[in-house]
C-alpha positions as a Markdown table, in Angstrom:
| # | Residue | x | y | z |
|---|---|---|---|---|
| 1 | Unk | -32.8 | 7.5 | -5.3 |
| 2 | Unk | -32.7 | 11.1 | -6.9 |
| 3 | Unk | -30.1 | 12.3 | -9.5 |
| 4 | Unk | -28.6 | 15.3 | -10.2 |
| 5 | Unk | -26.6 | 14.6 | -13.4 |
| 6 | Unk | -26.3 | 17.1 | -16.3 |
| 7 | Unk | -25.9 | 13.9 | -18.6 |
| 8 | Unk | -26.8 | 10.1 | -17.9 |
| 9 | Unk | -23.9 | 7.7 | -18.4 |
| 10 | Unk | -24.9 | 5.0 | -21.3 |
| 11 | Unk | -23.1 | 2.6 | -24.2 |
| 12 | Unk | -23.6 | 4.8 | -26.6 |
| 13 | Unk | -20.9 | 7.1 | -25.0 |
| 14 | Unk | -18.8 | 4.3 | -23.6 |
| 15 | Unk | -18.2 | 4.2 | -27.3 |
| 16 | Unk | -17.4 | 7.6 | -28.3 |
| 17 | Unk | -15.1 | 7.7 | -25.9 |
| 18 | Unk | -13.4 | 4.6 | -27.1 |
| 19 | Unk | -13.0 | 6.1 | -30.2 |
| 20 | Unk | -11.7 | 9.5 | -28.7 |
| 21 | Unk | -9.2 | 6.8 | -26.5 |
| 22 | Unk | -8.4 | 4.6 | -29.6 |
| 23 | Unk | -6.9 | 8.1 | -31.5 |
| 24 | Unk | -4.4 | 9.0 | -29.0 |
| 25 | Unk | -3.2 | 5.3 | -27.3 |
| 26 | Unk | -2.8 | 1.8 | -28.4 |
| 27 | Unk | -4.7 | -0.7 | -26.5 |
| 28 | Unk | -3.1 | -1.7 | -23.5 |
| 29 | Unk | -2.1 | -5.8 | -23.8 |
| 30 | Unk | -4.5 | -8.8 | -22.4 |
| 31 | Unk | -2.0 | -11.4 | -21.3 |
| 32 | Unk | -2.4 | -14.7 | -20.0 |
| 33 | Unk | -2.1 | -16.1 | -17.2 |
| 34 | Unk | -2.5 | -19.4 | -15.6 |
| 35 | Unk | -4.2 | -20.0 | -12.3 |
| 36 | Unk | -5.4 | -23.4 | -11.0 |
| 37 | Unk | -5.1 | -24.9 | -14.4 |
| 38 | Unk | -7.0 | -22.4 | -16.0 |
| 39 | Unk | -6.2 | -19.7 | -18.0 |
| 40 | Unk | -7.3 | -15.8 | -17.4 |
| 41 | Unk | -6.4 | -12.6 | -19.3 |
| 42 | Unk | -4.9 | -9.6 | -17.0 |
| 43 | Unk | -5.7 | -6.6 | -19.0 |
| 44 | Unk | -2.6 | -4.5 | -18.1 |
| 45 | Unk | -3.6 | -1.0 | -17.8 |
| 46 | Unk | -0.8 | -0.3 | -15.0 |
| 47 | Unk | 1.3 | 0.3 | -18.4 |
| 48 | Unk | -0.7 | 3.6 | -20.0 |
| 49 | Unk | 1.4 | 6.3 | -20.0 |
| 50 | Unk | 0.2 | 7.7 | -16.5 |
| 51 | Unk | 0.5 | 4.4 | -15.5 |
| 52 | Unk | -3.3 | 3.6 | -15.1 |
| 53 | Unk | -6.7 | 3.1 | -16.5 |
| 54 | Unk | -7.3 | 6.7 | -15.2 |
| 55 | Unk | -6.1 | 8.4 | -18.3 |
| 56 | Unk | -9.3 | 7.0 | -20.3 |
| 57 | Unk | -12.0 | 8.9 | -18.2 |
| 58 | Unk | -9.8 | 11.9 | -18.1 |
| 59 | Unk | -9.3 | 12.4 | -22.0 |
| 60 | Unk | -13.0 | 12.1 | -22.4 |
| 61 | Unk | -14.1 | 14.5 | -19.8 |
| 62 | Unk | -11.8 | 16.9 | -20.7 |
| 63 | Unk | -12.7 | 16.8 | -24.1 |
| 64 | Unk | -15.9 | 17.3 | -23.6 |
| 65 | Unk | -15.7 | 20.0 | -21.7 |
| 66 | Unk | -17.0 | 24.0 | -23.6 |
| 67 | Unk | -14.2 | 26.5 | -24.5 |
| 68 | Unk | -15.6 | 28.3 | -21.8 |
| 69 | Unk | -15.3 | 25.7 | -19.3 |
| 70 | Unk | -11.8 | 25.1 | -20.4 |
| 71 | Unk | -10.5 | 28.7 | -20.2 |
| 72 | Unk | -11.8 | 28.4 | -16.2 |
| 73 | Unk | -9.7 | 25.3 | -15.8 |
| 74 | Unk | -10.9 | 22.3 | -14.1 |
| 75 | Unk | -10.4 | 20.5 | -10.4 |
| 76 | Unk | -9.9 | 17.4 | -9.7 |
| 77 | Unk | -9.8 | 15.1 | -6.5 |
| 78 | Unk | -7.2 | 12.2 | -6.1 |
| 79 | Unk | -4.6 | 10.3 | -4.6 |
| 80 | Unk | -2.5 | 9.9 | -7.2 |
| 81 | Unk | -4.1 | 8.4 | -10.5 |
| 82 | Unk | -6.9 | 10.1 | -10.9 |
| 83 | Unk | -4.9 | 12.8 | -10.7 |
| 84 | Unk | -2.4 | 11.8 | -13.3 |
| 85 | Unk | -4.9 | 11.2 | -15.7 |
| 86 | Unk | -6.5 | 14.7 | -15.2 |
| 87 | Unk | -3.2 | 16.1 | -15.6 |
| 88 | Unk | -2.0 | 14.1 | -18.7 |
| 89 | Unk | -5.2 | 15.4 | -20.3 |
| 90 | Unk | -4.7 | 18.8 | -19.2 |
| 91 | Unk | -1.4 | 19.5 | -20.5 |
| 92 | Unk | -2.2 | 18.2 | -23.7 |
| 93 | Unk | -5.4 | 20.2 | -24.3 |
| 94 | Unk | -3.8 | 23.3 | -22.8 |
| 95 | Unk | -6.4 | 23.4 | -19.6 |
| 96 | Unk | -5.1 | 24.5 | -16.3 |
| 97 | Unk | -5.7 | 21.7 | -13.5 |
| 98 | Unk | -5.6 | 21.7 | -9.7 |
| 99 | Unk | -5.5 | 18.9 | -8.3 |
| 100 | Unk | -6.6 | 18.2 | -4.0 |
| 101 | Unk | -4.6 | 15.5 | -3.1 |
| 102 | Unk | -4.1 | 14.3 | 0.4 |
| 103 | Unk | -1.0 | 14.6 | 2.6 |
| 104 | Unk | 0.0 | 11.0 | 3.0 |
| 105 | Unk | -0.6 | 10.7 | -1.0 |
| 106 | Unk | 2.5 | 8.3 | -2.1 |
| 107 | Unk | 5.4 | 10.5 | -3.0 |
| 108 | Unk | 5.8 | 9.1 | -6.8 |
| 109 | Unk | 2.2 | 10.0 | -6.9 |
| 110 | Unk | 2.2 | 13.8 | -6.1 |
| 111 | Unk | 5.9 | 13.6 | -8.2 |
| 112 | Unk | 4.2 | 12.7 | -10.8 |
| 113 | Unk | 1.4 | 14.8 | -11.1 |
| 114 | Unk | 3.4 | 17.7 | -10.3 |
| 115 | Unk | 5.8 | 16.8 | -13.3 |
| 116 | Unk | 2.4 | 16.8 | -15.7 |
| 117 | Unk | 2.4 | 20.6 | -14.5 |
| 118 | Unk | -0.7 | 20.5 | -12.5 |
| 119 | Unk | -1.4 | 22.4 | -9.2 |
| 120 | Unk | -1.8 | 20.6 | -6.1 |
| 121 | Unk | -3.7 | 21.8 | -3.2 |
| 122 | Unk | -3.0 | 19.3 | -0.4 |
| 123 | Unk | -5.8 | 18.2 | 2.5 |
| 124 | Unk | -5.0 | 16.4 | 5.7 |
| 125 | Unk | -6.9 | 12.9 | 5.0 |
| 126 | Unk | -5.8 | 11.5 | 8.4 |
| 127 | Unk | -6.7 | 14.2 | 10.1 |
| 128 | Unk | -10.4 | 14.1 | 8.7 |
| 129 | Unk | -10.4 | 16.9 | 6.3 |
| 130 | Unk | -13.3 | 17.3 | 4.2 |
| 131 | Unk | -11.4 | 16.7 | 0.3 |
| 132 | Unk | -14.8 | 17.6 | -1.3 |
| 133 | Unk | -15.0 | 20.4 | 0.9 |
| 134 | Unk | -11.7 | 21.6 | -0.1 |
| 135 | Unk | -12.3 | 20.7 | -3.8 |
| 136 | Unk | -15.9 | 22.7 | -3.7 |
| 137 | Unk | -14.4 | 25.7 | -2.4 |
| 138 | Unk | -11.6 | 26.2 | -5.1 |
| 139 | Unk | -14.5 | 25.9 | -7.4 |
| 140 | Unk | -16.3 | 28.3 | -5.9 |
| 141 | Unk | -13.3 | 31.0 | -5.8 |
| 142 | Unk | -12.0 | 30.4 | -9.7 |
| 143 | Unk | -15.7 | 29.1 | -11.8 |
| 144 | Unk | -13.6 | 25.2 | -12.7 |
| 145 | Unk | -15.4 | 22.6 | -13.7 |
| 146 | Unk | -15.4 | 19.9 | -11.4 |
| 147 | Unk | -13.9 | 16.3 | -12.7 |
| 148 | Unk | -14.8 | 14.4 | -10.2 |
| 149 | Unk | -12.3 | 10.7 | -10.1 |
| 150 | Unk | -15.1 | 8.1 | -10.4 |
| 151 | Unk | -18.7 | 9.9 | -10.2 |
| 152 | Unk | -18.6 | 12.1 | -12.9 |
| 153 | Unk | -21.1 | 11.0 | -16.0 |
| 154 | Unk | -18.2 | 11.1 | -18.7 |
| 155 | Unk | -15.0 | 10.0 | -16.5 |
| 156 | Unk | -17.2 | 6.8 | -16.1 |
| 157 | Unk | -17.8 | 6.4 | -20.1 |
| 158 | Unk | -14.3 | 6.6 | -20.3 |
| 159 | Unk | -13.4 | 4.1 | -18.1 |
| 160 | Unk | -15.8 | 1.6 | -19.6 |
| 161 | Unk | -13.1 | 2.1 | -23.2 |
| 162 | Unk | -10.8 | -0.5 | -21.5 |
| 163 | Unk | -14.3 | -3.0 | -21.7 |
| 164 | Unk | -14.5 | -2.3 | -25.0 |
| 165 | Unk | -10.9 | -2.8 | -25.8 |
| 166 | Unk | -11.3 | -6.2 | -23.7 |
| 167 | Unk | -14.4 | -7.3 | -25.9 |
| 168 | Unk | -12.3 | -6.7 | -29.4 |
| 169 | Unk | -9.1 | -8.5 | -27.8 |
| 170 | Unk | -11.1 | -11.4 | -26.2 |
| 171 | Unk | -13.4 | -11.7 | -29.5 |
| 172 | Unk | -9.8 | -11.9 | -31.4 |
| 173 | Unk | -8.2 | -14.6 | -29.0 |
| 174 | Unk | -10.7 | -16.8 | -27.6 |
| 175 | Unk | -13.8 | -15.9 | -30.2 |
| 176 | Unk | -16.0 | -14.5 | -27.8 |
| 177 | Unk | -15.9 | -12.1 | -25.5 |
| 178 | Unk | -15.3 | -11.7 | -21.5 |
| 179 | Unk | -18.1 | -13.6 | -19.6 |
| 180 | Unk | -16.4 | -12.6 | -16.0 |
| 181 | Unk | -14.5 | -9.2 | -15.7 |
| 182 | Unk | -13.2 | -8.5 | -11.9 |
| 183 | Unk | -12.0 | -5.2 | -11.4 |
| 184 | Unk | -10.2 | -3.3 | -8.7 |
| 185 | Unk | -12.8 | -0.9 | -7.2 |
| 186 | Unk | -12.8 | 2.6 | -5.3 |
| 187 | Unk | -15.9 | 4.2 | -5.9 |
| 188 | Unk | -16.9 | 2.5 | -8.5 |
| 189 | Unk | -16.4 | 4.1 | -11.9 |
| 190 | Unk | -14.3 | 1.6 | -13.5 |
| 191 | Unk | -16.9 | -0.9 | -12.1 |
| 192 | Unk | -19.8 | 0.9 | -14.0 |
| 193 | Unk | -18.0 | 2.0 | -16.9 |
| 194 | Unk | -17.7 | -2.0 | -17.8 |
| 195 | Unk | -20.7 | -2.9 | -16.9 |
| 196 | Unk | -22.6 | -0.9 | -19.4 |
| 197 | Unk | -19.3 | -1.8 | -22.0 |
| 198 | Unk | -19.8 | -5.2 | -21.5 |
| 199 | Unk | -23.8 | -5.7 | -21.0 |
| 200 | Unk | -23.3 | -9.6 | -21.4 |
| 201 | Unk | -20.5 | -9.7 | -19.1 |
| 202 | Unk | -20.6 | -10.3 | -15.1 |
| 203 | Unk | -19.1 | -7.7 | -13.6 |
| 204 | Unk | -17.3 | -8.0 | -10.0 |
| 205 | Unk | -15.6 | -5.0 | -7.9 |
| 206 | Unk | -13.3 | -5.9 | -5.7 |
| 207 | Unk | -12.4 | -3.8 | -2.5 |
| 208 | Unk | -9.9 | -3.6 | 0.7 |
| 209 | Unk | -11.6 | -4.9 | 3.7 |
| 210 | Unk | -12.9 | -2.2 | 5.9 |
| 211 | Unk | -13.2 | 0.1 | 2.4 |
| 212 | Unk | -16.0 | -1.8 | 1.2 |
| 213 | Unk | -18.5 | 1.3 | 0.7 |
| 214 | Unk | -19.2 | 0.1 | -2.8 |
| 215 | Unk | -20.5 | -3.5 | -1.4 |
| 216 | Unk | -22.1 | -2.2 | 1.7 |
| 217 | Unk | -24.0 | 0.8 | -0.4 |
| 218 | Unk | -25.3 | -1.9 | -2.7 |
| 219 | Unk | -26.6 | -4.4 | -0.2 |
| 220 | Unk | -28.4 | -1.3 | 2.0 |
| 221 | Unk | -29.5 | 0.4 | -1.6 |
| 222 | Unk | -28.5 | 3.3 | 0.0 |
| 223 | Unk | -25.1 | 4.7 | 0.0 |
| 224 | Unk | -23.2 | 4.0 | 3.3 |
| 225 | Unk | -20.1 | 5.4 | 3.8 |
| 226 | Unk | -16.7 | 3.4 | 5.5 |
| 227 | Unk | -16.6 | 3.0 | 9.1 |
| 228 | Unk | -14.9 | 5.4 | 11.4 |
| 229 | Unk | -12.7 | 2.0 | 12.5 |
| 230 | Unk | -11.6 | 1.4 | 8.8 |
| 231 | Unk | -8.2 | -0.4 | 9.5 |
| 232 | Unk | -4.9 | 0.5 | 7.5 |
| 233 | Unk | -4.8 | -0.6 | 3.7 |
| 234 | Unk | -1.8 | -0.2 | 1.2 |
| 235 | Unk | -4.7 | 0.5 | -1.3 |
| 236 | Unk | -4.4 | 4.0 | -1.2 |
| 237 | Unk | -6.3 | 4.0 | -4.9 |
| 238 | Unk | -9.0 | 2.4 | -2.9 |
| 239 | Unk | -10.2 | 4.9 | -0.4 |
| 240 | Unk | -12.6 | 7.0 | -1.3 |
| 241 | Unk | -15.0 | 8.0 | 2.1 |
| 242 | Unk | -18.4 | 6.9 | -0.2 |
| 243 | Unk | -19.8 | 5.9 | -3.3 |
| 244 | Unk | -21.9 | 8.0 | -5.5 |
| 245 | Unk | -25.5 | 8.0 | -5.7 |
| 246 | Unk | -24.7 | 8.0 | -9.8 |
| 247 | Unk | -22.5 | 4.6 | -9.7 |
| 248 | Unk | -24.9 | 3.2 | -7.0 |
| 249 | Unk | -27.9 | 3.5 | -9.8 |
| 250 | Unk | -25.6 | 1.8 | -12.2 |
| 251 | Unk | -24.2 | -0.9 | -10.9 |
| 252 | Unk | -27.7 | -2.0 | -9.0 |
| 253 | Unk | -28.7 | -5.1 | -10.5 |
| 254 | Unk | -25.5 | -5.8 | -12.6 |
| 255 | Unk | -23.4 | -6.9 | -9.6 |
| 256 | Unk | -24.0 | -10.3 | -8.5 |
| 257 | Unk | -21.4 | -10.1 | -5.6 |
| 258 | Unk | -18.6 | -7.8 | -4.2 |
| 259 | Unk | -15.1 | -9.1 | -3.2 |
| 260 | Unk | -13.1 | -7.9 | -0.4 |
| 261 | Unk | -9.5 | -8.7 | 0.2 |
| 262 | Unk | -6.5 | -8.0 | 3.1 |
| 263 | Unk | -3.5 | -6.3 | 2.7 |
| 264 | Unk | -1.4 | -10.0 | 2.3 |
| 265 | Unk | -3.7 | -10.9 | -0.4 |
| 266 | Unk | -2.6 | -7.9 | -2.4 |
| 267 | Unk | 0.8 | -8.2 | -1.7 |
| 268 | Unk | 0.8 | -11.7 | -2.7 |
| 269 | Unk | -0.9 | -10.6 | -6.1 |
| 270 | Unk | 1.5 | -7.8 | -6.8 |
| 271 | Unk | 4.4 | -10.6 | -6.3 |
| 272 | Unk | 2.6 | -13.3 | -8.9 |
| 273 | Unk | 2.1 | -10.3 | -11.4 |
| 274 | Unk | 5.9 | -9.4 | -10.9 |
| 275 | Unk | 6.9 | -13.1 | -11.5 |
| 276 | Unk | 4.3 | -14.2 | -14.0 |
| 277 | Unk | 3.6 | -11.0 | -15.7 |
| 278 | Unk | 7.0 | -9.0 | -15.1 |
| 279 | Unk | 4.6 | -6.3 | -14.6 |
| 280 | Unk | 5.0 | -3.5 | -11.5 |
| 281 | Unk | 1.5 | -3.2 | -9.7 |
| 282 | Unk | 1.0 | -1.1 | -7.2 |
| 283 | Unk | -1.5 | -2.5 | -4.2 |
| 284 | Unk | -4.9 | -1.0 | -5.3 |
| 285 | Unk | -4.3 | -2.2 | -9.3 |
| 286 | Unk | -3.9 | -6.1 | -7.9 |
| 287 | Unk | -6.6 | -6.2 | -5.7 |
| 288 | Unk | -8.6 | -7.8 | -8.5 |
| 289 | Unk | -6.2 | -10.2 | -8.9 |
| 290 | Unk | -5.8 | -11.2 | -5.3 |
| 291 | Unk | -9.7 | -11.7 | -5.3 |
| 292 | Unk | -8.9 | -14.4 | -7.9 |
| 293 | Unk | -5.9 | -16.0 | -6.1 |
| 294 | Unk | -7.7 | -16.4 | -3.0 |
| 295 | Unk | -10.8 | -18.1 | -4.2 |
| 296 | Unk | -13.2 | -15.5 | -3.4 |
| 297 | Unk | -13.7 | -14.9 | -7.5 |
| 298 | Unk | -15.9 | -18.3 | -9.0 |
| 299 | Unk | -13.8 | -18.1 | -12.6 |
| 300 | Unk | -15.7 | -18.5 | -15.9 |
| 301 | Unk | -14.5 | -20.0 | -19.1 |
| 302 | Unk | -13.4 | -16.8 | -20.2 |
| 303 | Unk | -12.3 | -14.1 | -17.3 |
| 304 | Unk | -10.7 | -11.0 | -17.3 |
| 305 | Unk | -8.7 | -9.1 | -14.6 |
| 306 | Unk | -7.7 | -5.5 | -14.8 |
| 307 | Unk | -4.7 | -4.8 | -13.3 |
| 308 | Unk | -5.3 | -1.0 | -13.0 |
| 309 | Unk | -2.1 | 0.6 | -12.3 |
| 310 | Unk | 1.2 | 0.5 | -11.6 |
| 311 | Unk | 2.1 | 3.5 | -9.8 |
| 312 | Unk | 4.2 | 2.4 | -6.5 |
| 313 | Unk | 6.8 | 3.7 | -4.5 |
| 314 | Unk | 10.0 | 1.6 | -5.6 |
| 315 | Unk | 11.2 | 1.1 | -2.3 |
| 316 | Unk | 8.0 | -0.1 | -1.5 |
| 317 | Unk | 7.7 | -2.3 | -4.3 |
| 318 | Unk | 11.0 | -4.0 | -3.8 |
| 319 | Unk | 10.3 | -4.7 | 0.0 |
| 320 | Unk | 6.7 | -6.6 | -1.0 |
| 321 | Unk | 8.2 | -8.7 | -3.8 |
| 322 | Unk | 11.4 | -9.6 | -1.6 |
| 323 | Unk | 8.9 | -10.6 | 1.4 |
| 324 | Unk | 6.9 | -13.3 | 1.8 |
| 325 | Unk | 3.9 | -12.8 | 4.4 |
């Protein structure tokens, strides 16, 4: 498998960037929570300020990025968090940002982004519109830099911060660190940015069933997109079309198994976090958790579950947690 990457992903700047992360937020909390009998840690990163973990790979990228390359403004691709995060970062380094979001994007979602004061250029994702078309063409007209939500060499670094955080907390509670982390998973940045955070850790993505590109890219070693017939998920987080060739070498050999779970697993999740936690998670940021729940994660003495955001339509939110499937 060729690479085409201007900079290789390693530890060594999973670290810088949790340094660059550790000036500008607090850690997010690792709270317990008891399952079976057991205990597991939810690291809650649906409570940063964008209301996910997407804010970490954001503030590294940007801030990595030439005066140059900032005066051009950079593009980003997203449904919602990713976008967020690009945005947040944005503002606060004085960057323009334009954001391709896709039509059926949840409304707090494009809201919010909007409120950050990025740009949003809209695609038609049911309609099969090409986002990375869209996205490269932008680039092409104005010279941005691409940020790209979970492929991009530094936006992963920065995701793995939240492994390191998780080391220091666990080492702190339980005297070691995580020996299981399961993690919500799109394309698979979060997924690689803790695996080379927490080199001693197991790491397990977790994806919608049907959106499994992730799982089936790794068993084919080749990447292999979702099926034409992928069936309805609330996970819009969870969508993307393909993995990256960049995760793919990553995560090769540090992924024992992939978990898939349904829509009434998630919403079952999101209800136990609401109960247990009293924490708001939107449908992609529990899938991790509903993994656990339904017995498709085997736990280890010490586990970790990120909850990666929170970002859900209220009226939504209030008709899963007042439902029971």
């Amino acid at each position: 498998m060729s690479l085409n990457v201007s900079h290789m992903p390693d530890r060594a700047g999973v670290l810088r960037a949790a340094v660059k992360v550790a000036a500008i937020l607090p850690p997010t909390p690792l709270l317990p929570l008891d399952v079976d009998g057991r205990t597991i840690w939810c690291k809650a990163e649906c409570l940063q300020p964008v209301g996910a973990f997407k804010i970490r790979g954001a503030w590294h990228r940007l801030t990595e990025l030439t005066q140059d390359q900032r005066s051009k403004g950079v593009v980003g691709v997203s449904s919602g968090n990713h976008a967020q995060g690009v945005g947040w970062a944005a503002r606060r380094l004085g960057i323009a940002a334009t954001i391709v979001m896709p039509t059926d994007a949840p409304r707090v979602k494009l809201d919010a982004t909007r409120a950050l004061g990025a740009d949003i250029m809209l695609y038609d994702r049911p309609g099969g519109e090409n986002r990375d078309q869209v996205a490269a063409e932008l680039i092409l007209e104005t010279g941005a830099t691409l940020v790209h939500a979970f492929a991009d060499p530094w936006v992963i670094e920065g995701q793995g911060s939240a492994g390191i955080e998780i080391a220091a907390q666990m080492e702190a509670m339980e005297g070691a660190g995580p020996d299981l982390i399961v993690c919500p998973c799109g394309g698979g940045g979060l997924s690689a940015g803790l695996a080379l955070a927490c080199p001693e850790a197991t790491i397990v993505p977790v994806e919608p069933v049907g959106w499994d590109t992730v799982n089936r890219s790794l068993a084919a070693g080749e990447l292999v997109p979702v099926g034409a017939d992928a069936p309805p998920t609330p996970c819009d987080s969870l969508q993307p079309p393909v993995t990256h060739a960049l995760n793919l070498e990553l995560l090769q050999g540090r992924i024992p198994y992939v978990a898939t779970v349904t829509a009434a697993e998630v919403r079952a999740a999101q209800r136990l976090a609401f109960a247990k936690l009293r924490l708001v998670v939107e449908p992609g940021g529990a899938a991790a958790l509903a993994a656990v729940l339904a017995g498709k994660v085997e736990l280890q003495p010490r586990t970790v579950v990120v909850l990666s955001g929170g970002n859900t339509d209220p009226a939504a939110f209030a008709q899963v947690i007042s439902t029971v499937d």
